[in-house]
C-alpha positions in Angstrom: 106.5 218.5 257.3 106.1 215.7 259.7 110.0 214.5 259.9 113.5 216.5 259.0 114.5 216.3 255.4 118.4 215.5 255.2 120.0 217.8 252.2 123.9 217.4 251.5 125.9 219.5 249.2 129.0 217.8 247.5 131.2 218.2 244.8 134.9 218.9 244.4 136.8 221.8 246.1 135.5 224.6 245.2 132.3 224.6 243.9 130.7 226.8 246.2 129.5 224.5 248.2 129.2 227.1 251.0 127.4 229.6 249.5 125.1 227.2 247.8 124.3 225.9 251.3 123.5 229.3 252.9 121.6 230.7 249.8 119.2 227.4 250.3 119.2 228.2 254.2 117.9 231.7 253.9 115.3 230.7 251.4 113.9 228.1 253.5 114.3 230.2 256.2 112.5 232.8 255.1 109.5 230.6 254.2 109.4 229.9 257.7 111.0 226.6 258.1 113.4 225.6 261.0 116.4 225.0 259.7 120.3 223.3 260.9 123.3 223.2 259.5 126.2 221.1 259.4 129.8 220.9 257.9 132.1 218.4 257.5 135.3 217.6 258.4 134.7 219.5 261.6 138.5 220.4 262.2 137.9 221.5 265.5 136.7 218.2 266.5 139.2 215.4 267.8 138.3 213.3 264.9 138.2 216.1 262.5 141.4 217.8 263.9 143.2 214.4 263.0 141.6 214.3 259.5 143.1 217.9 259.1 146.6 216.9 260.2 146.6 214.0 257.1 145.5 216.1 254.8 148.5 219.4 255.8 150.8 216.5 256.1 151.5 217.9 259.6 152.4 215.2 261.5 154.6 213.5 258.8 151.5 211.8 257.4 149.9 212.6 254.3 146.4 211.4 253.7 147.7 210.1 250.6 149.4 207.4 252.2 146.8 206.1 254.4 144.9 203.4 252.9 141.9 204.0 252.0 139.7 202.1 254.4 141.7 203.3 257.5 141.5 207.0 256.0 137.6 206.5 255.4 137.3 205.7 258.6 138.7 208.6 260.1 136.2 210.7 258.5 133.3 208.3 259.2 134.3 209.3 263.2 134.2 212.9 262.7 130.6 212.6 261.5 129.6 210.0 263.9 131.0 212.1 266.5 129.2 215.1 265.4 125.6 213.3 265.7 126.1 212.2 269.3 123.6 214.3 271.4 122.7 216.2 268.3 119.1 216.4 268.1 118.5 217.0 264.5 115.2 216.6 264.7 114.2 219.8 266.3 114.7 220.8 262.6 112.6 220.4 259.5 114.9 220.3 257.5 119.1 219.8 258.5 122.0 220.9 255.5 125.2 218.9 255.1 128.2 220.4 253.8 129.7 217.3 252.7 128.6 214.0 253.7 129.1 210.2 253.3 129.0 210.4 249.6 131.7 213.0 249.7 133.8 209.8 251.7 133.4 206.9 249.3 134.4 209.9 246.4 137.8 210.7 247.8 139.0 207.7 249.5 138.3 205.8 246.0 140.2 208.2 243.4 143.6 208.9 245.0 147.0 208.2 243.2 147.4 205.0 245.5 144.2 203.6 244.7 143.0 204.1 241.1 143.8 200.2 240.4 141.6 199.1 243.0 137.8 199.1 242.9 135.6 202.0 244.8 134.7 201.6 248.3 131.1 202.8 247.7 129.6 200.3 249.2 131.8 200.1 252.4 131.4 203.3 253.1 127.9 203.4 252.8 127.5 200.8 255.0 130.4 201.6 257.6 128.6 205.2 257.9 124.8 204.2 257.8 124.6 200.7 259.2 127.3 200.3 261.5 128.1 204.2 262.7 123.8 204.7 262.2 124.2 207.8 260.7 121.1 209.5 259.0 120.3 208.3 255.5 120.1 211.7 253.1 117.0 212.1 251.3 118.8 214.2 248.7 122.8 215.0 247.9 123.1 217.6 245.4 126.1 217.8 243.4 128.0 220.9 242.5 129.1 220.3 238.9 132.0 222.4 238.2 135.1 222.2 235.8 138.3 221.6 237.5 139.5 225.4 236.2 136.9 227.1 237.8 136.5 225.0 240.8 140.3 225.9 241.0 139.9 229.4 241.2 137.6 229.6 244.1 139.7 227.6 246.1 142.2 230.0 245.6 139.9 232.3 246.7 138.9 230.9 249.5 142.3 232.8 251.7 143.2 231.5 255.1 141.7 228.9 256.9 142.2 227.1 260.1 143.9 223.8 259.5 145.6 224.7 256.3 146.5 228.4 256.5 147.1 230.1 253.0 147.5 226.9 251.3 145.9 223.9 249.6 145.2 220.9 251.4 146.8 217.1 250.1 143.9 216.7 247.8 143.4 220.4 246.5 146.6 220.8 245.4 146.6 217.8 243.2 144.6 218.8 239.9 144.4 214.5 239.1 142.6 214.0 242.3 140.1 216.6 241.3 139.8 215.6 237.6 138.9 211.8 239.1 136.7 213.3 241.8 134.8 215.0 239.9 134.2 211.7 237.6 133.7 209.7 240.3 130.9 212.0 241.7 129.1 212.2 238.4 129.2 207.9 238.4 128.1 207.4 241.9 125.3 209.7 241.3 124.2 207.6 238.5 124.2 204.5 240.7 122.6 206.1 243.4 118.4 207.1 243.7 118.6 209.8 246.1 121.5 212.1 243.7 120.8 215.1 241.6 123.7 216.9 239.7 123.4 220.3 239.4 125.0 221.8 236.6 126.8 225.4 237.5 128.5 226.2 234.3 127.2 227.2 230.8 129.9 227.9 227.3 132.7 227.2 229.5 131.9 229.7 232.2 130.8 229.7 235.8 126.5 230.9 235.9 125.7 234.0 238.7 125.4 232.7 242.2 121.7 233.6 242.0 121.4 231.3 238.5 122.4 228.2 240.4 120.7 229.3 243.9 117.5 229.1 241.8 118.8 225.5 240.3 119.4 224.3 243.9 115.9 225.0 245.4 114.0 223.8 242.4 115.9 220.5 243.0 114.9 220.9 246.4 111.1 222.2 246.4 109.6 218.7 245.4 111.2 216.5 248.6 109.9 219.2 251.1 
């Protein structure tokens, strides 16, 4: 493999993004290739700490009410911040949990701004062009329904920057319904997007069914 190969998981909350990403990791690791990982927001960054307080509301902002450029931006910084110094290319191949894709989705589907066109194309270039972040060679959408995606993130218990609850955007079922949409479009306009389908009649496949969906999505880019 004679340069890293850039893999990012999206979809909407709770789609097992995480364990997607890990099952991939240890089956590339295991056939002996070096491997990174990265997750985005990072809350404990200063970028990604701020990106945590919109989104729990906790300093009288909600991330709802920040337009949508200025709240793209915020996220854009957490990743740009994240690649300063990091040497990714000690690694054949580096996984993303959430990336830029993951941006232009949810700062183009909230309540505020479902009259106004999608900023897919200025994030794409405020990320890549202007913050130079890595180009992905593949983003793999999760493709969950909203009920099941629901459920694991109900699951998911206590986390750092939000406690026992849901986030601004979890907690708002219209959010999710138009993120999921919006994902499925934008990978339809985009070359470097597969969806991965993870349910079958209505229900949610074995972690090992989609594991085995993931790499052979994977398999031909390496």
């Amino acid at each position: 493999m004679s340069e890293t190969k850039i893999i990012a998981f999206e979809g909407i909350d709770g789609t097992g993004k995480s364990v997607q990403m890990e099952a991939l990791r240890e089956k590339l690791t295991q056939r002996g290739l070096r491997v990174g990982v990265l997750s985005f927001p990072d809350y404990d960054s200063f970028f990604g700490g701020c990106v945590g307080r919109y989104l729990t509301k906790k300093d009288g902002v909600s991330a709802s009410d920040v337009d949508q450029r200025s709240m793209a931006l915020w996220f854009a910084m957490d990743r740009w911040a994240a690649f300063q110094g990091f040497d990714y290319g000690r690694f054949d191949v580096l996984l993303i949990n959430r990336y830029v894709l993951s941006n232009a989705v949810y700062q183009s589907i909230r309540d505020r701004d479902v009259d106004k066109p999608d900023i897919l194309d200025f994030v794409l270039r405020l990320e890549h062009e202007e913050l130079r972040l890595p180009r992905p060679d593949l983003y793999l959408i999760l493709d969950v329904d909203l009920s099941a995606a629901q459920d694991n993130v109900t699951k998911k218990g206590y986390r750092d920057y939000v406690g026992d609850e849901k986030d601004e955007y979890e907690k708002q079922d219209a959010i999710q319904l138009r993120a999921r949409a919006k994902y499925l479009s934008f990978g339809e306009r985009l070359n470097n997007v597969q969806v991965i389908p993870c349910m079958e009649a209505g229900a949610l496949l074995p972690i090992e069914t989609i594991a085995d969906r993931v790499f052979a999505a994977v398999a031909p880019i390496l």
